[in-house]
Backbone as CSV, one residue per row, in Angstrom:
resi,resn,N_x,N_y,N_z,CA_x,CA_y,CA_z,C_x,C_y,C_z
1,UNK,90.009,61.814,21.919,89.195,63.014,21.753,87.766,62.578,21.545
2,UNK,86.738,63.347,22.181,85.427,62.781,22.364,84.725,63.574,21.380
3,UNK,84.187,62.931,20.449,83.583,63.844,19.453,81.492,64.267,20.137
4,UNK,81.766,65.407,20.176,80.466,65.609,20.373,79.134,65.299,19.357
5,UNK,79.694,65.145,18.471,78.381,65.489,17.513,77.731,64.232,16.990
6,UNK,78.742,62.733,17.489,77.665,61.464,17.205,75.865,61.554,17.324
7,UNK,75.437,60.377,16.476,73.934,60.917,16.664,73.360,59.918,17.626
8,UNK,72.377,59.945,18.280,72.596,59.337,19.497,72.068,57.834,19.236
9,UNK,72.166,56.664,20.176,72.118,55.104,19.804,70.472,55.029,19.414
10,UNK,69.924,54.182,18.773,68.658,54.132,18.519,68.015,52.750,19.843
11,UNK,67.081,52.846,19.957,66.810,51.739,20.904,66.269,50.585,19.997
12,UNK,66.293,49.385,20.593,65.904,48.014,20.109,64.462,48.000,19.566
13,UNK,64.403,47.962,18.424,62.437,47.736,17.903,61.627,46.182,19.129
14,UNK,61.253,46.645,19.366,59.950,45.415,19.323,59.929,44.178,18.811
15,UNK,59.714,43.037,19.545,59.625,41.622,18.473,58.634,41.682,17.651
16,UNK,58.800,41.088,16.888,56.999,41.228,15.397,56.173,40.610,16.037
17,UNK,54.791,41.053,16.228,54.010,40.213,16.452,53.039,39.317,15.309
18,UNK,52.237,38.445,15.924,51.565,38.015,14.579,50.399,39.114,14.436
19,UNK,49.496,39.512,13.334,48.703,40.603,12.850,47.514,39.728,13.626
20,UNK,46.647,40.320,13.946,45.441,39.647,14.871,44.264,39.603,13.275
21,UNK,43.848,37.909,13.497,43.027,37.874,12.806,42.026,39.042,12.092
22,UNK,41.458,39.150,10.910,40.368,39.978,10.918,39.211,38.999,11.101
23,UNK,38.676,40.024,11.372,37.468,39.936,11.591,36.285,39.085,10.439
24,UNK,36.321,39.315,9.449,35.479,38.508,8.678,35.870,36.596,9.204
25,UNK,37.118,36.408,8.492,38.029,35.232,8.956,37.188,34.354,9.534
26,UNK,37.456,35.417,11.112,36.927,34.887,12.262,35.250,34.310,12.263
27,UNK,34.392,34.856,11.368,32.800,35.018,11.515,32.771,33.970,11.078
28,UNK,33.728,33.365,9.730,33.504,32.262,8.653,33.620,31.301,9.476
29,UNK,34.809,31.667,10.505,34.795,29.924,11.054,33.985,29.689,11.986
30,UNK,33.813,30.469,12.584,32.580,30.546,13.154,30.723,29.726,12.979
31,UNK,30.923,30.366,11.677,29.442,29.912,11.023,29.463,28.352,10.454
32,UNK,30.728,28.101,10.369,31.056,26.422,10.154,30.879,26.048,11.044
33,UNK,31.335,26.392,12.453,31.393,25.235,13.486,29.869,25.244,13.608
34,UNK,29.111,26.075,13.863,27.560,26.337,13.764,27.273,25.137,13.075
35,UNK,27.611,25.110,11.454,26.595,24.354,10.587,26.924,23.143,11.241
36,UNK,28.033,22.772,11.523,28.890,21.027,11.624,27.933,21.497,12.953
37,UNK,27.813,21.549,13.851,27.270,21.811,15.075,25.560,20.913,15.061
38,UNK,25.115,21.652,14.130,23.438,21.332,13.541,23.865,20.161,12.744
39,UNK,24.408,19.870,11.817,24.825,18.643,11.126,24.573,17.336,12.069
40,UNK,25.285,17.626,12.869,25.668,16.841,14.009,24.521,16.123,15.311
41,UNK,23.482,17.248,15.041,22.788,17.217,15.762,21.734,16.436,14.932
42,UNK,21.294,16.993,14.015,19.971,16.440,12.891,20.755,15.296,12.849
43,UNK,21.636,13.976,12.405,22.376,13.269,12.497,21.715,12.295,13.686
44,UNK,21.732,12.426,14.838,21.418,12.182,15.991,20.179,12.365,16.037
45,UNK,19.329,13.134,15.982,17.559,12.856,15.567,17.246,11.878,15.118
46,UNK,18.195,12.096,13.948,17.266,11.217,13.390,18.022,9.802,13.486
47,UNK,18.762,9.370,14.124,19.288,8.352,14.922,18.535,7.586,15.464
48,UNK,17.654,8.268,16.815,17.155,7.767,17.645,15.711,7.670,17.146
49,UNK,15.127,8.636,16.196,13.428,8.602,15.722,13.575,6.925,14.892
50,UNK,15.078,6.494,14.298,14.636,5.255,13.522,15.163,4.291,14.725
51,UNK,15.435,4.704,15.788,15.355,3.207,16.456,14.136,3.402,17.568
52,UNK,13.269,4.367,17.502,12.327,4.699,18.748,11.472,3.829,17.327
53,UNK,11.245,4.739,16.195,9.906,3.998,15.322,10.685,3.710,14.029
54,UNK,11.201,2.530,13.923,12.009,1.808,12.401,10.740,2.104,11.671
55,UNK,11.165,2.321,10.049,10.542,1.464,8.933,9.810,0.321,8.959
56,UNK,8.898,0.377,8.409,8.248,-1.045,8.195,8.670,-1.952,7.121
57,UNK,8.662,-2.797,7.295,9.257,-3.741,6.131,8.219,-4.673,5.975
58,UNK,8.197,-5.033,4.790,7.632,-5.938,3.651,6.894,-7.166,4.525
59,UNK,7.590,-7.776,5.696,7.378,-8.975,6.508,6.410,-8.842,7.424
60,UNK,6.651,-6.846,7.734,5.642,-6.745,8.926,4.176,-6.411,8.553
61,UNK,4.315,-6.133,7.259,2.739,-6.295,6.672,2.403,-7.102,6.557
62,UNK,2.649,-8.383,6.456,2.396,-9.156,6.249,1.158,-9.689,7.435
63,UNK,-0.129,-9.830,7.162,-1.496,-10.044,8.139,-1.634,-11.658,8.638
64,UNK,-1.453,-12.358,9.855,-1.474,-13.361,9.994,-3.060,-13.801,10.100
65,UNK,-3.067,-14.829,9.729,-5.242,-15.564,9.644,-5.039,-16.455,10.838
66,UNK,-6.319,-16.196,11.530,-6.383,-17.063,12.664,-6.859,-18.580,12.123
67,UNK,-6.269,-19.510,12.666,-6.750,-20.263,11.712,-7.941,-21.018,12.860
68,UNK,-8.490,-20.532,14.381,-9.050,-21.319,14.708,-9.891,-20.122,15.532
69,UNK,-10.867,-19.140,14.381,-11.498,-17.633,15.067,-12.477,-18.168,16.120
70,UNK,-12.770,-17.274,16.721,-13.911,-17.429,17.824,-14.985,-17.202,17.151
71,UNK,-16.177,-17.209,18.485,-17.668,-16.990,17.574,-18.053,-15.933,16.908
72,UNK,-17.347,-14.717,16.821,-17.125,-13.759,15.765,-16.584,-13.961,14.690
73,UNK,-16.244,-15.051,14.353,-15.767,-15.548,13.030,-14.718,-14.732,12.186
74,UNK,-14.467,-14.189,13.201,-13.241,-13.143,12.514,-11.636,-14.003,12.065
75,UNK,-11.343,-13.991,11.132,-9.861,-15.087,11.040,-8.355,-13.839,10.564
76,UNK,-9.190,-12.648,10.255,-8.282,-11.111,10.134,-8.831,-9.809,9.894
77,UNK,-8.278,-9.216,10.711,-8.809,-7.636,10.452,-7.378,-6.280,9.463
78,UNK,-7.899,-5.644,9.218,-6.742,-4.890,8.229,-5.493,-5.715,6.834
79,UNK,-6.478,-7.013,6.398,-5.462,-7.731,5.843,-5.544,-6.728,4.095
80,UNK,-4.390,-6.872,3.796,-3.898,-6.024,2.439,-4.499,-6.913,1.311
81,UNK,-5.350,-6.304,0.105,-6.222,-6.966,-1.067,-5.028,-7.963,-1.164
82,UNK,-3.947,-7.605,-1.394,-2.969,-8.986,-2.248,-2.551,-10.263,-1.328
83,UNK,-3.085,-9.872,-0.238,-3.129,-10.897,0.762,-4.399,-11.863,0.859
84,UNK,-5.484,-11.169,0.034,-6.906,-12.047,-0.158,-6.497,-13.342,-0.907
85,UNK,-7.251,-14.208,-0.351,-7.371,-15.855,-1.153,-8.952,-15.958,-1.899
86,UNK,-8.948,-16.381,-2.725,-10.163,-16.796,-3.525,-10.987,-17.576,-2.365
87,UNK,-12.566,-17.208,-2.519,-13.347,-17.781,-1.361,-13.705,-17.045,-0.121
88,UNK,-12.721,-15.654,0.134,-12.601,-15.032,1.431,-13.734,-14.426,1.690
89,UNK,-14.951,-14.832,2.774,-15.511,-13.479,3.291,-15.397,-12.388,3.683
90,UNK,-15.779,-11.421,3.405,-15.670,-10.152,4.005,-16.356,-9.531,4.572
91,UNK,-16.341,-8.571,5.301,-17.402,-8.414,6.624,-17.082,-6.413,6.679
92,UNK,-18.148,-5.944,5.995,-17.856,-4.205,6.154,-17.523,-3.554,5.289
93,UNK,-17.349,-4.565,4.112,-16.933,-4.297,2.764,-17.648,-3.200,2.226
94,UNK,-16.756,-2.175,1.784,-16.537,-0.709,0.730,-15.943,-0.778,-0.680
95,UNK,-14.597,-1.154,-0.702,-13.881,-1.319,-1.635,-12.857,-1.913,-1.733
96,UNK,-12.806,-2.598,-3.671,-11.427,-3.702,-3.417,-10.351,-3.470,-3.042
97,UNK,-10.108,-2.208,-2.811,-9.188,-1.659,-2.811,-8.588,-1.516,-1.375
98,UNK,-9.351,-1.627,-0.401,-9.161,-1.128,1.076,-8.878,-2.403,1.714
99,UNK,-7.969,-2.235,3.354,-7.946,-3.444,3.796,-8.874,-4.104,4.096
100,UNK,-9.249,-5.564,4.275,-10.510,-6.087,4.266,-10.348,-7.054,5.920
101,UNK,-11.495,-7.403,6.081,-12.120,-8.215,7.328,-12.704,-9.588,6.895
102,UNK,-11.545,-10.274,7.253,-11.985,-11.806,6.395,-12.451,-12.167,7.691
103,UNK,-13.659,-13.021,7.392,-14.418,-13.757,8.311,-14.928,-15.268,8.173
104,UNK,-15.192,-16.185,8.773,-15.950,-17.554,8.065,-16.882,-16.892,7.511
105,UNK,-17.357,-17.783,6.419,-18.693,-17.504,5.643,-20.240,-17.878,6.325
106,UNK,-19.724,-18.689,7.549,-21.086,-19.142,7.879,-21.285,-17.901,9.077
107,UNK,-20.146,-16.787,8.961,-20.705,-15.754,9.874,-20.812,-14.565,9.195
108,UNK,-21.780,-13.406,9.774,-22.055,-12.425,9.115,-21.260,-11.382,8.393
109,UNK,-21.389,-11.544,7.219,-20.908,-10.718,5.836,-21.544,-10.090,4.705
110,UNK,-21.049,-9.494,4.296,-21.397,-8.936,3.150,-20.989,-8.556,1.559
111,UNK,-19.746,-9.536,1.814,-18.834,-9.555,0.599,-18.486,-10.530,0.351
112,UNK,-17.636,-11.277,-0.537,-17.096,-12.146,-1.029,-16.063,-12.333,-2.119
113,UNK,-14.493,-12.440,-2.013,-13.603,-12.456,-2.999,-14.113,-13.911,-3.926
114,UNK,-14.993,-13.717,-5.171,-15.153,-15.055,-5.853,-13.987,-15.628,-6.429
115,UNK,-13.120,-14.925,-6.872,-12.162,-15.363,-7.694,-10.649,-14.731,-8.695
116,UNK,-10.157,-14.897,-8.466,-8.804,-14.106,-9.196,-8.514,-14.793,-9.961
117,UNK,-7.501,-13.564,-11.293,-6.911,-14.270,-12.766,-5.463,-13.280,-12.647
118,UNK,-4.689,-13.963,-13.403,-3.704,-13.545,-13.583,-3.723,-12.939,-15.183
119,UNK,-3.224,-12.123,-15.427,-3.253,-11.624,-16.906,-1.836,-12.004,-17.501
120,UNK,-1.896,-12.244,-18.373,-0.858,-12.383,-19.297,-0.100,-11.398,-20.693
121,UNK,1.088,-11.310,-20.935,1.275,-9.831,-22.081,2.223,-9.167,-21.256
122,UNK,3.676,-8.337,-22.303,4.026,-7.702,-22.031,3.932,-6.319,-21.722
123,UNK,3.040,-6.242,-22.951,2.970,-4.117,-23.119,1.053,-4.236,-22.406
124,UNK,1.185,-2.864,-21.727,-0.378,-2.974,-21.433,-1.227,-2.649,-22.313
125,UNK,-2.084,-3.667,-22.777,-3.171,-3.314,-23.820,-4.389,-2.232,-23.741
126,UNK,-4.360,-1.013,-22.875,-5.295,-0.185,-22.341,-6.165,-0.242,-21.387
127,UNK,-7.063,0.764,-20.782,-7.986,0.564,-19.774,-9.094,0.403,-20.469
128,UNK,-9.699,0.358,-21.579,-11.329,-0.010,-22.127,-10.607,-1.682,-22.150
129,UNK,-9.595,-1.820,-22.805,-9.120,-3.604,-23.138,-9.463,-4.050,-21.302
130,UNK,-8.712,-3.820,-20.917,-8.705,-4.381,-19.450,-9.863,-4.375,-18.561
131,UNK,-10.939,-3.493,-19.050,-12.172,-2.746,-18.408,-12.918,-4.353,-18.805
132,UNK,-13.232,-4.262,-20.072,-13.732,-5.276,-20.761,-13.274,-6.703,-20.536
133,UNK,-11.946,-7.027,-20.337,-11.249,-8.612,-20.463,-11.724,-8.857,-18.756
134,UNK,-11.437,-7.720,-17.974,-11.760,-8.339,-16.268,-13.519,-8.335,-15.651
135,UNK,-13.988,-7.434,-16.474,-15.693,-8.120,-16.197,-15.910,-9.542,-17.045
136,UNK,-15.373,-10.093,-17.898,-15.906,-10.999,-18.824,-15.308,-12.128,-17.631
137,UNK,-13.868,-12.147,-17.098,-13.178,-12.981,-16.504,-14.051,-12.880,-15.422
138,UNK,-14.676,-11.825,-14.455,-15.240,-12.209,-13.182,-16.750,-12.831,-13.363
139,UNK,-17.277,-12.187,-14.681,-18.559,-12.877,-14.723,-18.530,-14.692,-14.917
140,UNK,-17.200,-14.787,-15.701,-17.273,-16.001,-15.842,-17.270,-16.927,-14.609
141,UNK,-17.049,-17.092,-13.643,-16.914,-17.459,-12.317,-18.141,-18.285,-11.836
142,UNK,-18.209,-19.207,-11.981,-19.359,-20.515,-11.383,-20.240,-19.906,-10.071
143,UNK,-21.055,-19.592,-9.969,-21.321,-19.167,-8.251,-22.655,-20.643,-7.979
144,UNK,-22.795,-20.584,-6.990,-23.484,-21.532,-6.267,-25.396,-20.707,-6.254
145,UNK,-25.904,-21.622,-7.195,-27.532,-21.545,-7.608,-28.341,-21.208,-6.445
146,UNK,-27.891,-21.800,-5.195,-28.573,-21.426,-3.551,-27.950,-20.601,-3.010
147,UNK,-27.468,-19.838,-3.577,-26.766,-18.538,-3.071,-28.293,-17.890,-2.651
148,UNK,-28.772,-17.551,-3.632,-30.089,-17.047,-4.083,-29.705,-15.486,-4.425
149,UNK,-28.856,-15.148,-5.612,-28.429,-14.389,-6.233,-29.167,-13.381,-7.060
150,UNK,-29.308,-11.744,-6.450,-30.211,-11.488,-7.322,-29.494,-9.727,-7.600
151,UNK,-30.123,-8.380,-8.010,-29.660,-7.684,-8.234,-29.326,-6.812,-6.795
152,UNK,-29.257,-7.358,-5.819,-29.125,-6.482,-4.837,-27.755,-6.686,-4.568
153,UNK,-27.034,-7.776,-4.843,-25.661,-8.312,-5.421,-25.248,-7.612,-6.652
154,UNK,-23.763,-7.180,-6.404,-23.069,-5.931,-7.196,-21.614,-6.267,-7.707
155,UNK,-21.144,-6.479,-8.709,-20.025,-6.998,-9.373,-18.750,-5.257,-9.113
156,UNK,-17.750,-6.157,-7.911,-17.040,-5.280,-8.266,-15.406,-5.775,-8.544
157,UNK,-14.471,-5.531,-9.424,-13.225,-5.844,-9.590,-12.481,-4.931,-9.803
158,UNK,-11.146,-5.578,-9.240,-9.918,-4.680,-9.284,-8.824,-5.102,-10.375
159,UNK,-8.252,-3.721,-11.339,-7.506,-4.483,-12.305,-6.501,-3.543,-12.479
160,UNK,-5.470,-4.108,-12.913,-4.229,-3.604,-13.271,-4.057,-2.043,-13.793
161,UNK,-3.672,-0.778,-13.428,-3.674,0.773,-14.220,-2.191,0.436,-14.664
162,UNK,-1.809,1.530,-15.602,-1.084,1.468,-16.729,0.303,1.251,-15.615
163,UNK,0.522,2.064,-14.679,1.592,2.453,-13.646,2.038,0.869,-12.999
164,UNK,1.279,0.048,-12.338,1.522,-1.186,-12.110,1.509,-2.150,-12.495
165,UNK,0.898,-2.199,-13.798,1.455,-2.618,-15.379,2.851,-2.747,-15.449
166,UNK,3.456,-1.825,-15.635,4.738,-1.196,-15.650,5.523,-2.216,-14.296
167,UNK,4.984,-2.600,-13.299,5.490,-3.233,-12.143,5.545,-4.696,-12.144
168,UNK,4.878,-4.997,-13.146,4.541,-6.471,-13.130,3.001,-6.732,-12.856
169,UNK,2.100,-6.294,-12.273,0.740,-6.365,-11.499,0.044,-6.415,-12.717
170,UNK,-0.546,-8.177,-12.595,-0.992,-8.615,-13.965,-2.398,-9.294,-13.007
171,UNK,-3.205,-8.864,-12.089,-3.926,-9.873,-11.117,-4.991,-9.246,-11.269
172,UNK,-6.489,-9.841,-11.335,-7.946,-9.056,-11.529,-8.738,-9.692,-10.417
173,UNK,-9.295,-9.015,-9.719,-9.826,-9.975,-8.798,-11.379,-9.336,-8.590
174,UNK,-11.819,-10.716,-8.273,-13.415,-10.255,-8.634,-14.320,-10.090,-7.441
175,UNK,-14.973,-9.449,-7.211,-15.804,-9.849,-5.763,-17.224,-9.291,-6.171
176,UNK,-17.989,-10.166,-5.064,-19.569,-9.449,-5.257,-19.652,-9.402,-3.866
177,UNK,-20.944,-8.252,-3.775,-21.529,-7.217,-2.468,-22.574,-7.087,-2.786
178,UNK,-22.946,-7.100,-1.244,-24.643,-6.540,-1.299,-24.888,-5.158,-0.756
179,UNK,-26.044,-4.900,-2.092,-25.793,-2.976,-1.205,-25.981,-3.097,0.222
180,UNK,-27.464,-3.853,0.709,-27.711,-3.840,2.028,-27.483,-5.118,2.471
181,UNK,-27.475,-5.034,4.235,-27.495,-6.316,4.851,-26.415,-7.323,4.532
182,UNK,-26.292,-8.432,4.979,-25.684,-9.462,5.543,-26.413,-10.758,4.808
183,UNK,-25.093,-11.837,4.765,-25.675,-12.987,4.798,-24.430,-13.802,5.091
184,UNK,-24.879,-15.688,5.733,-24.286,-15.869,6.664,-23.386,-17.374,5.503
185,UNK,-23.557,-17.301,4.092,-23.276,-18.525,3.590,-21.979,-18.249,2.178
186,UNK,-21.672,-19.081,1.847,-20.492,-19.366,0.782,-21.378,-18.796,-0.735
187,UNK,-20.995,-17.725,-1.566,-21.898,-17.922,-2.538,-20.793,-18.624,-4.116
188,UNK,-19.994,-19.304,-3.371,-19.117,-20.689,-4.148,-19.307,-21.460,-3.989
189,UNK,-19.959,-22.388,-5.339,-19.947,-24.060,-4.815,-19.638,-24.632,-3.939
190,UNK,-19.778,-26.044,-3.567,-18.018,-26.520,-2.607,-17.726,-27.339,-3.687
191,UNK,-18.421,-27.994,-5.012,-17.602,-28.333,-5.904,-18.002,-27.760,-7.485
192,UNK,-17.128,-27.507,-8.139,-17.351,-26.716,-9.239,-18.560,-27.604,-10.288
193,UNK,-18.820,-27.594,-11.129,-19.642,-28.677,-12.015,-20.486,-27.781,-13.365
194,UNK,-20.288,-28.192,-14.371,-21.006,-27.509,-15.671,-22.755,-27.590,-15.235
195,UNK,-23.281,-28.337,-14.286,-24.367,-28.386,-14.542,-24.952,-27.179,-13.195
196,UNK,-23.893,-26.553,-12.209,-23.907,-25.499,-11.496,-23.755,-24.400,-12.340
197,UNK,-23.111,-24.923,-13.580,-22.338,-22.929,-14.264,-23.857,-23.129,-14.659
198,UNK,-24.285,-23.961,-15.293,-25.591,-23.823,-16.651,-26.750,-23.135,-15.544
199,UNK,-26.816,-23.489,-14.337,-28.210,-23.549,-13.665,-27.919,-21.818,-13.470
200,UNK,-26.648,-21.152,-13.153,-26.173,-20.023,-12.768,-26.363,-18.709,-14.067
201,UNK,-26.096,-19.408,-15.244,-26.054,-19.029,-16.435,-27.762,-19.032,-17.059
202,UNK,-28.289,-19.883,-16.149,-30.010,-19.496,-17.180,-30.800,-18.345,-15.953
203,UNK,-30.196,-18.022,-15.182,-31.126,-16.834,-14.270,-31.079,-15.587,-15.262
204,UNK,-32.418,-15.306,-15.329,-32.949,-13.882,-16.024,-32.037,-12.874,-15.602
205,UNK,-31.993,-11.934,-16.123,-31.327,-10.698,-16.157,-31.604,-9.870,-15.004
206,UNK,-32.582,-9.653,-14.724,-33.414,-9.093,-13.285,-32.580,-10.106,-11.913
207,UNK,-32.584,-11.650,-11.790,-32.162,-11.956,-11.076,-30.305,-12.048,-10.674
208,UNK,-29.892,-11.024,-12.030,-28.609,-11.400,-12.047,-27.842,-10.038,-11.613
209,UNK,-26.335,-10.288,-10.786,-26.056,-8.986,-9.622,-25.647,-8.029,-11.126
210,UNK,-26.024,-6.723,-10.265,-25.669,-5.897,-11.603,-24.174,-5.872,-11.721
211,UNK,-23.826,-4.621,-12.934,-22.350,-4.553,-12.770,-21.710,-3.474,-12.352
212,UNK,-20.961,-3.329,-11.680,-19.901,-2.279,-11.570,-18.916,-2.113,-12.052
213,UNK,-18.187,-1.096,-12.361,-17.038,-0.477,-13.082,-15.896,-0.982,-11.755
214,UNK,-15.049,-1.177,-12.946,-13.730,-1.721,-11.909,-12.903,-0.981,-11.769
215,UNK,-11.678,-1.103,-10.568,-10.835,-0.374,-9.727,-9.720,-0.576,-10.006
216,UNK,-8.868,0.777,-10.840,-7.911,0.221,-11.237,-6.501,0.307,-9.809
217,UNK,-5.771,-0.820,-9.630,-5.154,-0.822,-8.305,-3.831,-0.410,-8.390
């Protein structure tokens, strides 16, 4: 007997699908691959800017001296103050501070590194102490009586500030300049002698280079 009144078969649902990302989700990962994208890239800049133009290093400053100049008497141009030797002419000279133009002395200049000291002491004893200890140290310096040394010659030195103190930089170095003009000779002995300091030491005050305030480096 066929019953009429069953209720009728239901049909098969659908397989589940997966829920489709939202939307935010999607933006986030998005904006990552972006950043890693630029990461990636600045990375690579600056890759190639340090092998197109490296760093300089310590060696490549370093200024080589000709040791056999032509008739310009030039033996270096752009050499660094801590690269100066006691004796060095200089040629264009401004300040101790700037690179300098070492030249022979028997060619035209206008400066002269007379002489460097090393300081000694742990803690820095101030800038009037140091002002005072590095003019006394550069005046002391023997110069040569046929220089013919007078006030148009200008005492200038460079000395240690509190900051490179702190570094070790214990070095005073002394030089004299002429406001104007050139001259073509050594104003250093070629041998030291008490009876050069004494002859150097009795010139009047008028004939003696004035002083300048020193540079702290």
């Amino acid at each position: 007997m066929v019953e009429n009144n069953l209720p009728e078969p239901q049909a098969a649902l659908p397989p589940l699908q997966p829920e489709p990302e939202k939307p935010k989700r999607q933006g986030a990962r998005w904006a990552l691959m972006v950043v890693a994208v630029l990461a990636l890239a600045a990375a690579v800049v600056f890759v190639v800017l340090r092998l197109v133009d490296p760093p300089a290093s310590p060696i490549a400053n370093n200024v080589p001296r000709n040791e056999n100049p032509g008739l310009d008497g030039i033996i270096a141009t752009q050499m660094p103050p801590a690269q100066l030797e006691q004796g060095d002419c200089l040629r264009g000279f401004l300040s101790p501070l700037d690179p300098q133009t070492v030249v022979t002395c028997d060619s035209s200049h206008n400066a002269q590194l007379i002489g460097t000291f090393q300081l000694t002491g742990e803690d820095y004893p101030g800038a009037n102490v140091l002002l005072t200890q590095s003019e006394d140290l550069c005046k002391s310096v023997s110069l040569d009586p046929r220089a013919g040394l007078d006030s148009t010659w200008t005492y200038h030195f460079s000395r240690p500030s509190e900051s490179t103190w702190d570094q070790g930089d214990r070095t005073v170095s002394c030089f004299l300049s002429l406001s104007e003009g050139n001259v073509r000779s050594s104003l250093l002995p070629e041998g030291d002698s008490d009876d050069e300091g004494d002859k150097n030491d009795s010139k009047s005050e008028d004939e003696k280079p004035k002083d300048e305030e020193s540079t702290e480096s």
